[in-house]
C-alpha positions in Angstrom: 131.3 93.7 111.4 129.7 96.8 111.0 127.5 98.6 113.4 123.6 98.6 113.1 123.0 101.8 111.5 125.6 100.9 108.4 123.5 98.0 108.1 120.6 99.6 108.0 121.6 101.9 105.5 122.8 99.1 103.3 119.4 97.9 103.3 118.0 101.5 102.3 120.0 101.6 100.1 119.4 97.7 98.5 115.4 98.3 98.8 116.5 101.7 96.3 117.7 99.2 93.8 114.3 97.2 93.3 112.1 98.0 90.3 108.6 99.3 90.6 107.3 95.7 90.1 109.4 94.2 93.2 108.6 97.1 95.1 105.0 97.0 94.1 105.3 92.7 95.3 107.3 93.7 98.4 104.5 96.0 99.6 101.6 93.5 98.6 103.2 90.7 100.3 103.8 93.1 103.6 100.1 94.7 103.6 98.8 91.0 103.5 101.3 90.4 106.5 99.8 93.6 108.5 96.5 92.7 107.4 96.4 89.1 109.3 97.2 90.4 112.6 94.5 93.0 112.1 90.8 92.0 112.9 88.6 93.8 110.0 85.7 92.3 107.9 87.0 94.0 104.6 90.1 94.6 102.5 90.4 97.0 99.4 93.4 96.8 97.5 93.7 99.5 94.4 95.9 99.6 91.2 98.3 96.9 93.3 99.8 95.4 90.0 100.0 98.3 88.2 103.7 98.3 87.8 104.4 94.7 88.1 105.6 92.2 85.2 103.8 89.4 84.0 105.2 86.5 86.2 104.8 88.6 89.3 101.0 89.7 88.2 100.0 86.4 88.4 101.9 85.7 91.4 100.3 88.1 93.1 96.7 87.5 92.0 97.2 83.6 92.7 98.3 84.5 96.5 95.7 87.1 96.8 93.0 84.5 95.3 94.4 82.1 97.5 94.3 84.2 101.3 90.7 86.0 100.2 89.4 82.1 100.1 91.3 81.0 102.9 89.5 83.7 104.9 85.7 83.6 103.7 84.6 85.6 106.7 86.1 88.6 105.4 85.7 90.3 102.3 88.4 91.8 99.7 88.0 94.1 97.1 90.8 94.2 94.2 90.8 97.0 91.9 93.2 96.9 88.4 93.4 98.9 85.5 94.6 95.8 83.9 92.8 92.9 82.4 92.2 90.1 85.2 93.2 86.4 83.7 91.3 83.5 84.2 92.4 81.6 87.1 91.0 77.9 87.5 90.6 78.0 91.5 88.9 81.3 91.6 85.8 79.8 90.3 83.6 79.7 93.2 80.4 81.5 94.2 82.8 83.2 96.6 84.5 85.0 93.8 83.5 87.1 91.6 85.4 89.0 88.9 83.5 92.2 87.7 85.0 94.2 84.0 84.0 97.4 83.2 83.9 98.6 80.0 86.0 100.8 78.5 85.6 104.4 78.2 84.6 106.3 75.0 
């Protein structure tokens, strides 16, 4: 068995090995953590699935969709470079999905 701080560094060292995606995941999923023990009306995530793959994209938006209608008294704003699919349960008045054009 080895002692805590080997461990630890084994863990440093496994979190090294994670692509920018599952990094980019593993810090979404921990901010949403942080941000339910913390009392504020408004969230702003920006460029959060910048480096993420498909599957985990929509993972992502799906479970941030899900926890911004869960929580109705608070607001979130989600800001992506990347185009937004359609999702079927984020059609509510509570939602809304704004696209800027492109620049010139």
């Amino acid at each position: 068995m080895g002692s805590l701080n080997e461990t630890s560094r084994r863990q440093t060292a496994e979190l090294g090995t994670l692509s920018g995606g599952e990094r980019s995941y593993a810090t979404l999923s921990f901010l949403m953590a942080m941000g339910e023990s913390m009392e504020i009306p408004f969230r702003v995530m920006d460029e959060f699935d910048v480096f993420m793959d498909a599957a985990n994209r929509a993972a992502a938006l799906e479970m941030l969709i899900a926890m911004a209608t869960e929580v109705s008294h608070r607001q979130f704003i989600f800001l992506t470079p990347l185009e937004v699919p359609r999702m079927e349960h984020a059609d509510t008045e509570a939602i809304r999905v704004f696209q800027l054009s492109a620049p010139e």
